[in-house]
C-alpha positions in Angstrom: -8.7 -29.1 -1.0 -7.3 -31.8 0.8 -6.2 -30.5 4.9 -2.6 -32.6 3.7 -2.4 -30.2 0.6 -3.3 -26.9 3.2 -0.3 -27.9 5.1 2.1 -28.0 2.1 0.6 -24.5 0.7 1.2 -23.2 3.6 5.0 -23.6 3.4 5.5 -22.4 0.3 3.3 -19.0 1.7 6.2 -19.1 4.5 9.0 -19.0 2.0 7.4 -16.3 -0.3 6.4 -14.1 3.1 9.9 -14.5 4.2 11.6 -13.5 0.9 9.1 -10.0 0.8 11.2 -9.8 5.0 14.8 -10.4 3.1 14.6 -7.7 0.8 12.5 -5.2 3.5 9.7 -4.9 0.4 7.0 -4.7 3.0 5.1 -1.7 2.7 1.9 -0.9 5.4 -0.4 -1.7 2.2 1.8 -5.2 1.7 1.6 -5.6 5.6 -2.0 -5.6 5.5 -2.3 -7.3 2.3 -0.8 -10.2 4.2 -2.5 -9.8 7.0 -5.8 -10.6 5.2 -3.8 -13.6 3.0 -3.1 -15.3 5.9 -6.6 -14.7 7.8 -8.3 -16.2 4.5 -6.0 -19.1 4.6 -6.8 -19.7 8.3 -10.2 -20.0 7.4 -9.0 -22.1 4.1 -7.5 -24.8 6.7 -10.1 -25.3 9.0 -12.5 -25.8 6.6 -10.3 -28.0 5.0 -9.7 -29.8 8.5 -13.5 -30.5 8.7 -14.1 -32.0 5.2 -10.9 -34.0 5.8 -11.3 -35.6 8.8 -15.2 -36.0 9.1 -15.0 -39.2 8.6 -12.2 -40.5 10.5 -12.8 -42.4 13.6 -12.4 -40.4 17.2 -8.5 -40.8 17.4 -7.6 -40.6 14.1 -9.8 -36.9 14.7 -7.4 -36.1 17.4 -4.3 -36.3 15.7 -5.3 -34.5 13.0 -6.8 -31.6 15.2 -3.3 -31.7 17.2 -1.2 -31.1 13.6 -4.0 -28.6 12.6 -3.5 -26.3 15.7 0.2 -26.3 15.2 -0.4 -25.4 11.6 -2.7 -22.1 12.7 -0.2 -21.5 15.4 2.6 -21.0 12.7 0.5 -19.2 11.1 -0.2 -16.5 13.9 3.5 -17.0 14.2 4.6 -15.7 10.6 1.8 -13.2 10.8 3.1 -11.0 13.9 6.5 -11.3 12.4 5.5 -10.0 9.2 3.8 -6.9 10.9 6.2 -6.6 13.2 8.9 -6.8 10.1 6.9 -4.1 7.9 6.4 -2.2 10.7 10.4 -1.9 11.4 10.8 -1.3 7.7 8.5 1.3 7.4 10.7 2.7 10.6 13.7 2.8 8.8 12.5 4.7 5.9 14.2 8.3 5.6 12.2 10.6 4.1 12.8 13.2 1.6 11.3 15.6 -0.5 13.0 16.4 -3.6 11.9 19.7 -6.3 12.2 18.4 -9.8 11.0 19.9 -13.1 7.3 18.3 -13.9 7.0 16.9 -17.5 7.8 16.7 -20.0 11.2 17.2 -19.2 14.6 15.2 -18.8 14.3 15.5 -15.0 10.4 14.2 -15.0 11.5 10.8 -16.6 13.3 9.0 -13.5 11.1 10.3 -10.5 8.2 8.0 -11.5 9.9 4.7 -12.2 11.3 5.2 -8.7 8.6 5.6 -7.3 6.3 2.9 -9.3 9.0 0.3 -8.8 10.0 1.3 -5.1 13.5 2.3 -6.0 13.4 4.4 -3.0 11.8 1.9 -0.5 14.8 -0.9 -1.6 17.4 1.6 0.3 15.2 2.7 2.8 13.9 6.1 1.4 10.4 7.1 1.4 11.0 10.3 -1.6 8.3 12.4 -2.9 9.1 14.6 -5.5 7.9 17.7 -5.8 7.1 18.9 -9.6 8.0 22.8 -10.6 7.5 24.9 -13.3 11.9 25.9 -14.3 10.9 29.5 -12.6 9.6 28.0 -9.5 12.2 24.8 -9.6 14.8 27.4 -9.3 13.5 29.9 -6.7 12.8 27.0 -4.2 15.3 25.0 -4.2 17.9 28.4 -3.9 16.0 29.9 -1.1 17.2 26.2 0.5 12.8 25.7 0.5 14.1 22.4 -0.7 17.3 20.6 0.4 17.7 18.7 -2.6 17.1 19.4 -6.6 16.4 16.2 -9.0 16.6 18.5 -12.2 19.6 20.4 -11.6 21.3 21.8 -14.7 25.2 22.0 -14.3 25.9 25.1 -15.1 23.1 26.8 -12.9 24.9 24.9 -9.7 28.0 26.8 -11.2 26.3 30.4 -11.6 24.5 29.7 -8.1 27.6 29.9 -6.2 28.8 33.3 -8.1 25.1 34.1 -6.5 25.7 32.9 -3.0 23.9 29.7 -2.9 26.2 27.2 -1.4 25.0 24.1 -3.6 27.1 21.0 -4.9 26.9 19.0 -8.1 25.8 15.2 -6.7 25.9 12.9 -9.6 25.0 13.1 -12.9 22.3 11.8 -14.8 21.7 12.9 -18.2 24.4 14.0 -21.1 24.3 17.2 -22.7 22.4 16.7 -26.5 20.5 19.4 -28.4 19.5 20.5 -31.7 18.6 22.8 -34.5 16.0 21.8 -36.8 14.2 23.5 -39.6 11.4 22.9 -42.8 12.7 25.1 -45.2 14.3 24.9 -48.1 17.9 27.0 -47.8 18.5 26.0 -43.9 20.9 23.4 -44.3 24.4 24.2 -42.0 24.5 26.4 -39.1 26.2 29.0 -41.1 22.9 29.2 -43.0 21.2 30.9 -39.7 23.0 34.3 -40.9 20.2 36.8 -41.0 17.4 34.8 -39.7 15.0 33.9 -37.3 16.0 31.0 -34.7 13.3 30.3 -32.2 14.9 29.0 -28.5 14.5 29.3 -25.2 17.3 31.3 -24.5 17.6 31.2 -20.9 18.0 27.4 -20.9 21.5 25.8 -20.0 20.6 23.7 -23.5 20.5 27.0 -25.5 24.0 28.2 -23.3 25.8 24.6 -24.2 24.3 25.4 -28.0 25.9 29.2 -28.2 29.4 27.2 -27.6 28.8 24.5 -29.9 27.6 27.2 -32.4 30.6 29.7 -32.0 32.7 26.4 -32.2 31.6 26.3 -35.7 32.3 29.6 -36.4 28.3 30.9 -36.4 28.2 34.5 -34.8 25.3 34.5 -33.2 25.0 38.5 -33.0 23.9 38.0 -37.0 21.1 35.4 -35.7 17.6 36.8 -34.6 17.2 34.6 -31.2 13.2 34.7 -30.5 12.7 33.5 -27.0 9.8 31.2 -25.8 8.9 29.4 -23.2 10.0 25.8 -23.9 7.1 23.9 -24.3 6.1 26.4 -27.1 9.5 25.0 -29.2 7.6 22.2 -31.2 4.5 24.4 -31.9 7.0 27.3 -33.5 8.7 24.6 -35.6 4.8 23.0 -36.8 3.6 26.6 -37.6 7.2 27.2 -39.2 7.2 30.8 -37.3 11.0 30.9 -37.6 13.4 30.0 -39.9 15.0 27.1 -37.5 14.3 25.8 -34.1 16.5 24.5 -31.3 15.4 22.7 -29.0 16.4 19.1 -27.2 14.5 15.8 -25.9 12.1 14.8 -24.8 10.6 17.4 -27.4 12.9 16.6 -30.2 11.8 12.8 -30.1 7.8 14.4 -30.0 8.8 17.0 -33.3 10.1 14.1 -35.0 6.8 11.8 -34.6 4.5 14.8 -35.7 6.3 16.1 -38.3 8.9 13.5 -39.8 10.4 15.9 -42.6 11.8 18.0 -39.5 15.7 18.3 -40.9 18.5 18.0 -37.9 21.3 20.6 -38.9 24.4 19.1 -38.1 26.1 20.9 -34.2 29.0 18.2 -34.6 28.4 17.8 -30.4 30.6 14.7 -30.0 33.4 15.8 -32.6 33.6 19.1 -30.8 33.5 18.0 -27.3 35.4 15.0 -27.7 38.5 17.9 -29.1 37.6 20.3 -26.3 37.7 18.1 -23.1 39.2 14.8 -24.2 36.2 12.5 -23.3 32.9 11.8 -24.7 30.9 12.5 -21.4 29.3 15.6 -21.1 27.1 16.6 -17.7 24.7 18.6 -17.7 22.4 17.4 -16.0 22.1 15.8 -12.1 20.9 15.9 -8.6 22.1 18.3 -6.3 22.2 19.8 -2.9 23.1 22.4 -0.1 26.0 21.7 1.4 24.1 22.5 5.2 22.3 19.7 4.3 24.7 16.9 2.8 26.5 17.2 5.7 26.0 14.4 8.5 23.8 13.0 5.4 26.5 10.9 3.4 24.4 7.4 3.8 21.1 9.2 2.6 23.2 10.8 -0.4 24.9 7.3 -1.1 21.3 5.4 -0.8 19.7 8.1 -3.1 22.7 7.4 -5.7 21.8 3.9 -5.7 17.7 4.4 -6.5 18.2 6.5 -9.3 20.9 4.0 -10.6 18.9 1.3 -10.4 16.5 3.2 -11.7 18.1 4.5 -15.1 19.5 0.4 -15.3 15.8 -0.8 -15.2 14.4 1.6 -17.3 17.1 0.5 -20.3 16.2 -2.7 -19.4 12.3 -2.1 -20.2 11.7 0.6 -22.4 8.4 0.0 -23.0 7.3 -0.3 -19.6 9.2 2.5 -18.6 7.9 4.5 -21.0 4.5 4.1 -19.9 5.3 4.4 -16.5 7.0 8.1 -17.5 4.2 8.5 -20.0 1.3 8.3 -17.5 -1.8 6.5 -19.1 -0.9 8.4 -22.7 0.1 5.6 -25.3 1.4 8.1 -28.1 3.7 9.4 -25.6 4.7 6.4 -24.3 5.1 5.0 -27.7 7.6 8.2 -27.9 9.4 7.8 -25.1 9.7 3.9 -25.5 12.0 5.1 -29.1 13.8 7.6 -27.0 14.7 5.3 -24.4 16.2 3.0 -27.1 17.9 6.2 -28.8 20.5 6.8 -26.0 22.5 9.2 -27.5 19.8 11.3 -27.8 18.6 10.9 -24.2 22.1 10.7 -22.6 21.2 8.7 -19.8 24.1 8.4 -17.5 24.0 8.2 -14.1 27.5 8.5 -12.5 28.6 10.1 -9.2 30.4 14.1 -9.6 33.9 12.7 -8.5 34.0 10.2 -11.4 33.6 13.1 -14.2 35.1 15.9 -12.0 37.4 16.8 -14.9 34.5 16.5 -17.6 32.1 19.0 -15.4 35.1 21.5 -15.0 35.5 21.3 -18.9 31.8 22.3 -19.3 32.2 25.5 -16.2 35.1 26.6 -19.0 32.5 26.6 -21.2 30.9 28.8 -19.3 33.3 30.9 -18.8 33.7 31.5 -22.5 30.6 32.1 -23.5 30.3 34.9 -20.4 27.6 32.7 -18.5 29.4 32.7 -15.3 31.6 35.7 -14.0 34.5 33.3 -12.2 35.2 29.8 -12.1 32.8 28.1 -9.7 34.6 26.4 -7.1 35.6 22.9 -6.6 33.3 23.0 -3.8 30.1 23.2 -6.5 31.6 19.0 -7.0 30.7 16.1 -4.4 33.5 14.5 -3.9 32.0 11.5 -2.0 30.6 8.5 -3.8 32.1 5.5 -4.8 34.4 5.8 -7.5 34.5 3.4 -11.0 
């Protein structure tokens, strides 16, 4: 390498440092990533300088030494500000630590593309998320151990309240969608569940949102055996066909279907019946939320955590198949999975919109609590950020 050619590299490394400043990307691992880049390249142009100009004559050697000591001084130059930059950003970072459900579960799938593609950092949060078991998602973030929940079912924000916990409804990220399914011959409607056995995980908010659809169809459920399990059992019941039907939602639903593809979906009629019920085709049910102590004085953090989970949800229908081995974590059947789930968004229900914007859709779903006996009042108004920007 010519010490002409150094020169010119070294102004395109100043434009692509600069850029990584612009968009406060810089990380301390970046920072000393750099760091090291532009010691090797100091090294890169003095040996480049001697090669050169060993043969020039005296003067000719002075010059070039003069334009080569400028060079390294810019160097130094873009060095201490790129510390100095990274070192601001990591500064600014807010911090927050956030309980979500671990996988695999709805509330496990946006945590990790956040994280892997510095969501977070781009609006100046540093977030680690916390994974739970539901049991242990639920007693932590109530007791206020955690200020903020990242798999927050609607209608447990709702029945917290009635229970004292002063907690509000964010934004929302996933839809409501669930299912029955069933391998035998005979289950074919809902009104065929009369007298047997239906294998759910009954204290789920997906199993309360399925008793409405259900009694929407006119199935009494009193006439249904309900045989609770844990939820990650719900695909092994439905491959050892232990009960007559099965419901259960994604991201097991999408994992059923790939084991077993003769798995038959009864029909709930979920967008017919909701679409009737509350006029609109979204359905919340699932979001971020958080105490109220805490989203006071914190409307920029809320706002800037909004805006990493947006982008997010936007990347990751962007680049499914990334995504889904991001989500998936080194596993290439499950990524395969979630890479057709992804794709299938009515299943998944992906949509990520702030509480004000579908305040009339998430009082719809407390009536349905109401009806089915899940809460015993209407939760507040106060359960629904009203912040946010709105569409």
């Amino acid at each position: 390498m010519k010490f002409t050619d150094v020169i010119t590299l070294k102004a395109a490394i100043d434009e692509k440092f600069c850029n990584c400043i612009t968009y406060a990307h810089l990380t301390e691992t970046n920072c000393n990533m750099i760091y090291l880049t532009l010691g090797q390249f100091n090294s890169t142009v003095q040996q480049a300088y001697r090669s050169d100009t060993r043969a020039l004559p005296h003067s000719k050697q002075r010059r070039e030494e003069k334009t080569m000591r400028s060079v390294l001084a810019a160097i130094m130059a873009t060095s201490t500000v790129l510390l100095s930059s990274g070192a601001m950003a990591q500064e600014k970072l807010t911090e927050l630590s956030i309980v979500v459900f671990g996988p695999p579960s709805l509330g496990a799938f946006l945590p990790p593309i956040i994280k892997a593609r510095e969501f977070d950092v781009a609006h100046d949060l540093d977030i680690t998320f916390a994974e739970r078991t539901p049991d242990a998602y639920a007693a932590q973030f109530n007791s206020g151990e955690f200020k903020i929940g990242g798999s927050a079912a609607l209608l447990t924000i709702g029945l917290a309240e009635a229970r004292g916990v002063e907690a509000t409804y964010l934004f929302n990220l996933f839809d409501f969608w669930g299912a029955v399914v069933s391998t035998r011959d005979g289950i074919e409607n809902l009104s065929d569940l009369a007298g047997q056995d239906l294998a759910a995980a009954t204290g789920t908010t997906n199993y309360q949102m399925f008793r409405w659809l259900a009694q929407a169809q006119g199935l009494d459920l009193s006439k249904v055996n309900a045989v609770n399990t844990a939820t990650p059992g719900l695909v092994g019941y439905v491959m050892a066909d232990r009960a007559a039907a099965t419901q259960l939602w994604e991201p097991g639903y999408t994992s059923l279907i790939a084991q077993n593809p003769n798995v038959r979906s009864l029909d709930l009629k979920i967008k017919d019946t909701w679409e009737e019920f509350a006029g609109s085709p979204n359905i919340p049910y699932l979001g971020v939320a958080a105490h109220r102590d805490w989203i006071e004085g914190n409307g920029e953090t809320v706002a800037a955590l909004y805006a990493a989970y947006k982008d997010a949800a936007e990347w990751l229908q962007a680049n499914p198949e990334e995504a889904a081995k991001i989500i998936a974590g080194g596993s290439d059947e499950v990524a395969a999975n979630y890479s057709e789930l992804i794709k299938a968004n009515d299943r998944l229900g992906l949509n990520v919109q702030w509480a004000r914007d579908v305040a009339d859709e998430i009082k719809k779903v407390y009536e349905v609590g109401l009806e089915i006996e899940y809460f015993p009042s209407m939760p507040s108004d106060a359960t629904i950020y009203q912040g946010g920007d709105t569409q």
